[in-house]
C-alpha positions as CSV (number, residue, x, y, z in Angstrom):
1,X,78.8,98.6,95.1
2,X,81.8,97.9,97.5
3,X,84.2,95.2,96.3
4,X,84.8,92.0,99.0
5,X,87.5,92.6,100.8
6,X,89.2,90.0,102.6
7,X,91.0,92.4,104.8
8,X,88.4,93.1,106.5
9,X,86.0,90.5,108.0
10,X,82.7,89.5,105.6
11,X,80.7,90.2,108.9
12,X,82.1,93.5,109.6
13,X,81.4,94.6,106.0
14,X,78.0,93.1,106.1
15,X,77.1,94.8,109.9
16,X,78.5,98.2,108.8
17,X,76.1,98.4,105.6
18,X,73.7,97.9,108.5
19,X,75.1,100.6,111.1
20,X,75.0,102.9,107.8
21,X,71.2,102.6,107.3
22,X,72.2,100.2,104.4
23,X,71.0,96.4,103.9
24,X,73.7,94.5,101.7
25,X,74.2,91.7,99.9
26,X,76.2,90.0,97.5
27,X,76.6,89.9,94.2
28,X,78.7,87.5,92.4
29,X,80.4,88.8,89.5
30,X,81.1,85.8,87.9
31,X,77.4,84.5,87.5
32,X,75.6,87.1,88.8
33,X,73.6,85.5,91.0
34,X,72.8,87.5,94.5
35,X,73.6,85.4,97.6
36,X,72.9,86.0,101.6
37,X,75.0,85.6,103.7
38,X,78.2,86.8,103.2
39,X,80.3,84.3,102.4
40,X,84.1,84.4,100.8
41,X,83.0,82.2,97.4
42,X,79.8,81.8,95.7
43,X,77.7,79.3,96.3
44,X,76.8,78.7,92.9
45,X,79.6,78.9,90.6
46,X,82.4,79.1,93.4
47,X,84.0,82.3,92.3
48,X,85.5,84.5,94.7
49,X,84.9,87.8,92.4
50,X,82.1,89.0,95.1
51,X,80.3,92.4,95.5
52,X,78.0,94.0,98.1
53,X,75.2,95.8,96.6
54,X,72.4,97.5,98.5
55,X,69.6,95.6,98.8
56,X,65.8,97.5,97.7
57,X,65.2,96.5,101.3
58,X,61.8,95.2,100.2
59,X,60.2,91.8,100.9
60,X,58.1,89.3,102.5
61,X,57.4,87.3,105.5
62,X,58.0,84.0,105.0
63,X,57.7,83.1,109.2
64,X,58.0,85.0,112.6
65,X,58.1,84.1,115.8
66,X,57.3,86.7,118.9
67,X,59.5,85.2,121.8
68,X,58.1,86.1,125.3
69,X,59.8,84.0,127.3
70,X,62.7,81.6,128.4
71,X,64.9,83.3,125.3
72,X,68.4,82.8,124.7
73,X,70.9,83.5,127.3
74,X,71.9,87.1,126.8
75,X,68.2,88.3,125.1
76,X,66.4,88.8,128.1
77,X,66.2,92.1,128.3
78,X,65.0,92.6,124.7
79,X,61.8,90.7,125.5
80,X,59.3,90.3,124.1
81,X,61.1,90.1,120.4
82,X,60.1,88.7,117.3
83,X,62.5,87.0,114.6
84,X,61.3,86.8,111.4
85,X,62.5,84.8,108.1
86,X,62.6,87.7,105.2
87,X,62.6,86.9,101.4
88,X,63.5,89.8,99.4
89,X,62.7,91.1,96.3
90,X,66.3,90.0,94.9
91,X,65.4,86.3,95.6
92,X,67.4,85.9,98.6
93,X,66.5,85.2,102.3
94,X,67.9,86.2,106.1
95,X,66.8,85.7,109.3
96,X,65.9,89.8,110.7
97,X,63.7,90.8,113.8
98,X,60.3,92.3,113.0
99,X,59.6,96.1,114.8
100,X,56.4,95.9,116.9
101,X,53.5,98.2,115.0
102,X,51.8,100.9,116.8
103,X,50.2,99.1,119.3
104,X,53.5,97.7,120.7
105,X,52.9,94.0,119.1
106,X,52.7,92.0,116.6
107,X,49.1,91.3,115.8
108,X,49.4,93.1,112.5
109,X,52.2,90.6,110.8
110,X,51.3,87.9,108.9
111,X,52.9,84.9,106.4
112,X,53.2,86.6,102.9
113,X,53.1,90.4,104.2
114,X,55.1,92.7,101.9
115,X,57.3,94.0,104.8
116,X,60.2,96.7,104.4
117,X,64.0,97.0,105.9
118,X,63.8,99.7,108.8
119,X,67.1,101.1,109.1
120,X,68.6,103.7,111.8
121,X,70.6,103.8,114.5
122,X,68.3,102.9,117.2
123,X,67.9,99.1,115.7
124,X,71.3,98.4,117.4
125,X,70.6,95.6,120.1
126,X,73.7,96.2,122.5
127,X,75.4,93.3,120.4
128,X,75.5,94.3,117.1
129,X,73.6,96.3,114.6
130,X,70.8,93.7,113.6
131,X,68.2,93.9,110.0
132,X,65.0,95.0,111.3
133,X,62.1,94.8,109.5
134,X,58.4,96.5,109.2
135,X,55.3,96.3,107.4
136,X,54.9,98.0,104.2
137,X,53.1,101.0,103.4
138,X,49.7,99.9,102.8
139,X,49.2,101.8,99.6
């Protein structure tokens, strides 16, 4: 667990969990109720007694898109990209971008997968370190 700081910046805490291999959240230790994002008070009981906690990293796909074209200005070059809306296991939600499967696409995705965080260093996009997600282990 890493206490919120307000030295540093709630985005830089949260993007270097990410550039660690870790997936955070927070906590609140007030009510205990997990929220996403990061945000300086809780949105449920408005305490500012926060905590980052490593998510499971486990989930699933609520919706994804795969963008192929006429993308934001900036996100050409990672086409063709797909953004997905993750809910995890702790009950909370955040928008990530999916990895393409073996095949190089996304035909194996689908509303409801279980999907997994994928961390590493390679899921930087040039802008920032980003949550990327992938299917599960099919078990």
């Amino acid at each position: 667990m890493t206490s919120v700081t307000h030295e540093a910046s709630l985005k830089e805490q949260f993007q270097s969990g990410l550039e660690r291999g870790e997936l955070l959240i927070q906590t609140c230790n007030n009510c205990g109720r997990p929220n996403m994002y990061p945000r300086h008070f809780c949105p449920f009981c408005q305490s500012d007694d926060l905590t980052f906690t490593p998510s499971g990293g486990h989930g699933v796909l609520h919706s994804y898109t795969v963008v192929r074209a006429v993308p934001p200005r900036g996100f050409e070059p990672d086409l063709p990209y797909a953004l997905a809306v993750v809910k995890l296991d702790e009950g909370v939600q955040l928008a990530a971008r999916l990895e393409p499967t073996s095949d190089g696409s996304w035909d194996g995705y689908a509303c409801d997968a279980k999907i997994t965080f994928s961390p590493g260093p390679s899921k930087h996009t040039g802008r920032g370190p980003v949550a990327w997600f992938r299917l599960a282990d099919r078990s």
